[in-house]
N, C-alpha and C positions, 0 to 999 in steps of 0.2 A: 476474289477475296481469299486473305489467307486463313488457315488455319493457326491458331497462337495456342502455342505451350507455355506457360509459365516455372522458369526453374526458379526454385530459391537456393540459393547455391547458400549453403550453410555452413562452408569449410573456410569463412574469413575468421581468424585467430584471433582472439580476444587480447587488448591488448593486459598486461600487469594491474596499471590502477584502476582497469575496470571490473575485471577478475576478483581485486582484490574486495569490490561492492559486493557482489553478488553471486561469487563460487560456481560460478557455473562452465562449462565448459564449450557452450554453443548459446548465438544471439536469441537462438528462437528458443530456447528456457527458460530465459527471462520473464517470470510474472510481471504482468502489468493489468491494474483494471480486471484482476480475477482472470485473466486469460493472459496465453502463452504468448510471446511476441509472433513466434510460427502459427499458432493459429490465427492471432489475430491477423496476418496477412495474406494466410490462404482462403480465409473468410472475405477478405476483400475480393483477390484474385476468383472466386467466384461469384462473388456479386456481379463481376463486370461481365457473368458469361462465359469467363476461360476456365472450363472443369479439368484441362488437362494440367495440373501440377505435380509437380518435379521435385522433392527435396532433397537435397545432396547434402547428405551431413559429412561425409569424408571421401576418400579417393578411391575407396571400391566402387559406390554408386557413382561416381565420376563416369571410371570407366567402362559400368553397364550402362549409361547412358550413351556414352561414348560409341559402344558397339549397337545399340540398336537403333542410331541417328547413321551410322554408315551401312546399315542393314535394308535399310528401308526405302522406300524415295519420300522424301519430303522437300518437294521442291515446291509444295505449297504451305509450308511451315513460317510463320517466324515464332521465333526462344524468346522470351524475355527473359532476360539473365539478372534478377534480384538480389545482389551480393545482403545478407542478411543484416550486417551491420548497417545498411540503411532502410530506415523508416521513414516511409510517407507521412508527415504531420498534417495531410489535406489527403487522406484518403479515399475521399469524395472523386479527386480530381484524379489518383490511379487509377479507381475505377475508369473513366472517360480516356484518358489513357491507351488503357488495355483495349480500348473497344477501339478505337482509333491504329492500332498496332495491326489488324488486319489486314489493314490496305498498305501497311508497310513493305517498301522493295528493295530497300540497301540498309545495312546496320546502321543504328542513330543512338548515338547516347540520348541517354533521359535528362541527367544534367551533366554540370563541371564537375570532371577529376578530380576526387579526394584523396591524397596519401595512393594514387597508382588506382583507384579502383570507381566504380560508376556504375549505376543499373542502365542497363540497354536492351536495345532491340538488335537480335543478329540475325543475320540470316543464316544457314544451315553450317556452311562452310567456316564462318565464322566464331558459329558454335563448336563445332567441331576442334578449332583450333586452340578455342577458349578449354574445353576438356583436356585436351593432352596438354598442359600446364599441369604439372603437380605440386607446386610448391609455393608459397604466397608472393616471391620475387615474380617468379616464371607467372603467375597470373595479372601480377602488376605490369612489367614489362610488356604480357601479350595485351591488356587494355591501353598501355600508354602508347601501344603500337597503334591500335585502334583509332586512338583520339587524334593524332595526327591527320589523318585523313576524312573520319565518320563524321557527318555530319552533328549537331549538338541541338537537342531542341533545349525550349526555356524550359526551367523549373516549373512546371506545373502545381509538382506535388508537393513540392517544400520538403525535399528530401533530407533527415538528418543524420547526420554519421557520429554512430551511435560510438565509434572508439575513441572519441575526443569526451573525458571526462566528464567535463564540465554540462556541454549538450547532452551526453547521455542522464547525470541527474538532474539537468534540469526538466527533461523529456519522462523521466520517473516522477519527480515532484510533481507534475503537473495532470502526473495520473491521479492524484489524491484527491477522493472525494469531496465534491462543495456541500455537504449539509447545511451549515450556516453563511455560507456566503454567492454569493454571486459571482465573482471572479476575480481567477490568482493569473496575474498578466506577471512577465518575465522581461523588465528592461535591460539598462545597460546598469550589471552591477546590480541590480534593484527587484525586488519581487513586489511586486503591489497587491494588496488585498482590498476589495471592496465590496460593500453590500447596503441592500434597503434598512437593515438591521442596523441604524447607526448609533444605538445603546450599544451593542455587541461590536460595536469595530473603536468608538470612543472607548468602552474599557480593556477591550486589547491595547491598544494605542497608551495607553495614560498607564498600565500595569507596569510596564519598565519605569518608570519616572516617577514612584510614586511608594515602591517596595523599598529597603534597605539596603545600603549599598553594600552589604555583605552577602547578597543575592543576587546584585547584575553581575560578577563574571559567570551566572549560569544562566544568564540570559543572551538576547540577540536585540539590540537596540532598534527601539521605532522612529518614526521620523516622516516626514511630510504628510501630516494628519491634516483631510480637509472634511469638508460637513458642506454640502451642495443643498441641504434642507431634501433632498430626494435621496441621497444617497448620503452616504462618510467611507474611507477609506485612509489607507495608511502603507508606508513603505517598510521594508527589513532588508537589511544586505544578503546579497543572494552570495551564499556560500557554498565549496565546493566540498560538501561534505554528505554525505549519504546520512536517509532517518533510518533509525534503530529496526523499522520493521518490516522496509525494503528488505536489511543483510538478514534480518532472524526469519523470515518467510523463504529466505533461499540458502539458508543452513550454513551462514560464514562461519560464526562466531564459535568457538571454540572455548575448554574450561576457562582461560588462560585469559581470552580476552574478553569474556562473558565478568569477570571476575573485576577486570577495570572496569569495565563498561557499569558494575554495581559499584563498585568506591568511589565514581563520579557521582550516581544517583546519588547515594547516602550519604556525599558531602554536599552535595544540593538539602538533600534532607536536616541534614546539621544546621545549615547557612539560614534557616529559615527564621523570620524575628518569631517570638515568641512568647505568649505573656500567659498569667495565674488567672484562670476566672474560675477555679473551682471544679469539683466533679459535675454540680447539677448542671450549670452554665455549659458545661464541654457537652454534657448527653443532649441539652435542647440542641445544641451546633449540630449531633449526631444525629437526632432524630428530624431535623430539618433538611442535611444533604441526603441522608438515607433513607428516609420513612416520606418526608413531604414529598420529596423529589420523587420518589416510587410512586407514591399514590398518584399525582398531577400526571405522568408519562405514561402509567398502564390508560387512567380514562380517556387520555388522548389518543395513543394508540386504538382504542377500542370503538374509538368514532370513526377512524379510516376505515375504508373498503376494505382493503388487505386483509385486515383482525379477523374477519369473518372465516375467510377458510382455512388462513394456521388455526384459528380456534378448534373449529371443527374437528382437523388431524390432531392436534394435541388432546381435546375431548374425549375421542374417540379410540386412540391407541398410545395417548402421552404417557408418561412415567407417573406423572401427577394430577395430571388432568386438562382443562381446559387454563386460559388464562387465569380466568379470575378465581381461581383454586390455587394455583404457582404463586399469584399473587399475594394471598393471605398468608401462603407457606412460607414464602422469603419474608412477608413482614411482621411473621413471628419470630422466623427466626433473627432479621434484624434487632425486633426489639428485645431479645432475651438477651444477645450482645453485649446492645448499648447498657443492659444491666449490668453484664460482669466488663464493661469496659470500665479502667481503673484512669482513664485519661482525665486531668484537671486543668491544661492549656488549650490555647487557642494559638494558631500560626499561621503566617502570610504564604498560602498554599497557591501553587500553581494551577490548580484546580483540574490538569487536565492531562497527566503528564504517562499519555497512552505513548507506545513504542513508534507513533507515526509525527508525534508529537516531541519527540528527541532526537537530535539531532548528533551523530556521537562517530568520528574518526578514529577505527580501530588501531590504526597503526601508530597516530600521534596523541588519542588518548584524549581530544578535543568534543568537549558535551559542550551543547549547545539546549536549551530547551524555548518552544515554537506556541504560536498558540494559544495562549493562557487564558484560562476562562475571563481571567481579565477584572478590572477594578480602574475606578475613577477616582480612588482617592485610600486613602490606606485603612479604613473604616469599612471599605467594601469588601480589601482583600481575607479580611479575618474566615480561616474555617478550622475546620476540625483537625485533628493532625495525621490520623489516619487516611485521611480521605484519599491524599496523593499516594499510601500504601496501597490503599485499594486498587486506585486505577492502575499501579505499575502490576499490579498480583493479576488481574484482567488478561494480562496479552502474557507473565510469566506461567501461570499459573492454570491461567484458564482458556488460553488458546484460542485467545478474541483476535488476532492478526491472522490465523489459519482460516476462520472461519468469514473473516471479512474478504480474504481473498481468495472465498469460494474453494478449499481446499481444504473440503471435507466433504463427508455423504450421509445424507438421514438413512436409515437402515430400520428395517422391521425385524424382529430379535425370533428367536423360537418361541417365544410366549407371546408374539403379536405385538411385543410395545415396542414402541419408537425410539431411538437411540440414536446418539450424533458417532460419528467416529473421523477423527480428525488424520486427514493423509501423511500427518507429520507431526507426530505429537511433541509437544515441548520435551528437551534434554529431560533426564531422570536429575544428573547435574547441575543442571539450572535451576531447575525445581529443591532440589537441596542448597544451591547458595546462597538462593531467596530467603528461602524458610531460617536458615542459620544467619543472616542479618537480621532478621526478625526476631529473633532470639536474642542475638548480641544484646538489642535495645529490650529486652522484657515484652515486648510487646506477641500477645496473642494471635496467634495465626488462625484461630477458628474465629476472632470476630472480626480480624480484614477479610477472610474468604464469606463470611457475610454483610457487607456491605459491598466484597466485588459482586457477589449474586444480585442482590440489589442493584448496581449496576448493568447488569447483561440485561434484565427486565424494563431497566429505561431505557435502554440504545432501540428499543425496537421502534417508536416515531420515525427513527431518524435511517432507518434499513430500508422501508418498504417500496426502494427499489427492486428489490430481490426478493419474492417470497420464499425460496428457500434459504434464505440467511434469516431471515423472520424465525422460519423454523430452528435452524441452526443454534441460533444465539438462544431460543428456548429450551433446547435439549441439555445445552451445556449447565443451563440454570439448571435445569433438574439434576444434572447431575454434581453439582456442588450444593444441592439442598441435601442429596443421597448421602455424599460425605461428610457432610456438617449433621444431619439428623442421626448419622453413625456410631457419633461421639457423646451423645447423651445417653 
């Protein structure tokens, strides 16, 4: 039985338009699912038993690996050589794999040659010749040398190669959390959405067809709506365009294109229909997405298990206290707000239009928005017109896409209290273009960043996957009650 090393050879070169998603310089940077594409694969690579991993981010460790595979006898060795641009989409079946690569006696690709390159099993020699390649032809060449002869086992693992655009966003979109549904399947052309929830997939579905036509080009048209009485579902054209909080969580976007990327929002915001009901008719709108909505999602949270031990830490060392203190905090300060809110319209709001929830092409300036809380008829869509200010101020402002993908740390301060601190905090300059489009329109930036607090305090139902993002998402509140309580 052999001994198996697993390398991740991390020196395959990104190509331009996928560079141009996600800024990064190596595959295994890539956030996915709150984890690293390299971690998430060396997590595999140990699951199956193989603790000896390899990763070669460039041609120095190359060539120290290089000198201590000729150093050594490992003629009971076999490499598994994991070019990092592919991903096992049945990482179940790597595992099995790897375990299976013990008994291995002659190099075998894992699958077919993509663009010169392939994960394999080599043997010593092999490896060896694979290392003295330094250059991405020279290691293409020395695999298509390979493939000529080495045997090929089947795809097992549904290997995907991650530098074909298209596969790589589609392999990001489908890291996006299901809260509300059941499953996002990827056809030809086609994304399907479907859930038990068939109120929630009927008014996604009818929301395109039902708004103003001076609002579908910021939309994504639906189409094969069915209702099984068990289930409903609906299709959208699967688009090759990256969401807003993929590129803003791996730091693309720059003044420059942060800047389109707001005059697409706030000519969605323009496009919106729009009618007179008055100041008091707009505050009941307000106190119903903001106050009702608060109140229904803290007592539900508070019945899960989870509740109990964020309570406790927030209790015990929070900035404010336990939940149900946070909660009367934000829902005074919402409703002092809705006071000095000077709003007297109602408008056909997207209800939901979070940075994972926009769909937006840097280069060609192409918004898309995804998602929508959705309406069955034009009567449902009416809300408040802040609302959709709020949820974009959420992920600009308040750093709801850092903390959703786990990229941040609770921290206990020199006075024992509890603090979030985000690994990447929002630009200083995004934070300014925000607030100055806010302004253009008159509108008040202390009563959107209270109704986004109001916000962070409902998403916690829908977190308690993670209890530290439980935590998380309640730190932030506190600390947007700290800045709003500031100002009085």
């Amino acid at each position: 039985m052999l001994t198996v090393t697993a390398v991740y050879d991390d020196r395959v070169p990104i190509p331009p338009d996928v560079t141009e998603i996600i800024g990064v310089d190596h595959f295994s940077d890539v956030l996915r699912r709150r984890v690293h594409l390299g971690d998430m694969l060396r997590e595999t690579v140990e699951r199956a038993g193989v603790h000896d991993f390899i990763h070669l981010r460039d041609d120095n460790a190359a060539r120290k690996l290089h000198a201590l595979i000729s150093s050594n006898n490992v003629g009971g060795h076999a490499f598994v050589r994991l070019p990092s641009c592919f991903m096992p989409s049945r990482p179940d079946m790597l595992c099995e794999v790897l375990r299976k690569c013990r008994f291995a006696r002659e190099t075998t690709l894992l699958c077919a040659v993509a663009d010169s390159d392939a994960p394999a099993v080599l043997t010593a020699e092999d490896m060896l010749g694979l290392l003295e390649a330094r250059y991405p032809d020279e290691i293409g060449d020395f695999v298509l040398t390979l493939s000529r002869s080495a045997p090929m086992m089947k795809d097992y693992c549904h290997f995907l190669d991650l530098r074909d655009r298209r596969v790589f966003l589609e392999f990001m979109t489908l890291a996006t959390e299901a809260r509300h549904f059941n499953a996002l399947e990827a056809g030809e052309g086609l994304f399907t959405k479907r859930s038990r929830d068939r109120l929630k997939m009927e008014r996604e579905y009818r929301f395109f067809h039902v708004v103003p036509e001076t609002m579908k080009r910021f939309l994504v048209p639906t189409c094969a709506y069915y209702d099984t009485g068990d289930e409903a579902g609906y299709s959208v054209e699967r688009l090759a365009v990256p969401d807003v909080a993929i590129q803003w969580v791996h730091g693309v976007f720059d003044p420059q294109s942060f800047e389109r990327f707001l005059n697409c929002f706030f000519e969605f915001i323009d496009a919106r229909a729009e009618r007179q009901v008055g100041r008091e008719q707009a505050r009941r709108r307000a106190h119903e997405v903001a106050v009702a909505k608060l109140d229904s999602r803290v007592e539900q949270f508070l019945t899960m298990p989870q509740a109990d031990r964020v309570d406790a830490i927030l209790t015990s060392c929070g900035p404010h206290g336990g939940i149900r203190n946070m909660h009367e905090r934000v829902r005074s300060l919402v409703i002092d707000a809705i006071a000095t809110d000077d709003s007297s319209t109602e408008v056909v709001g997207h209800g939901d239009p979070c940075f994972s929830n926009i769909l937006f092409d840097r280069r060609l300036g192409l918004f898309r928005l995804i998602d929508p809380r959705g309406a069955r008829n034009i009567d449902e869509a009416w809300t408040h017109p802040l609302y959709d200010l709020a949820k974009l101020s959420h992920s600009v402002l308040g750093g709801y896409d850092f903390v959703n993908n786990g990229l941040f740390d609770c921290v206990i301060d020199a006075e024992l209290c509890a603090r979030v601190v985000l690994q990447r905090e929002p630009e200083t300059w995004s934070r300014q273009q925000f607030l100055e489009r806010l302004n253009e329109r008159n509108v008040n930036p202390a009563v959107v960043r209270a109704y986004e607090a109001s916000l962070f305090l409902s998403m916690l139902p829908f977190h308690v996957d993670s209890l530290q993002k439980l935590l998380g998402l309640s730190l932030v509140c506190c600390t947007i009650i700290d800045d709003l309580e500031s100002l009085k």
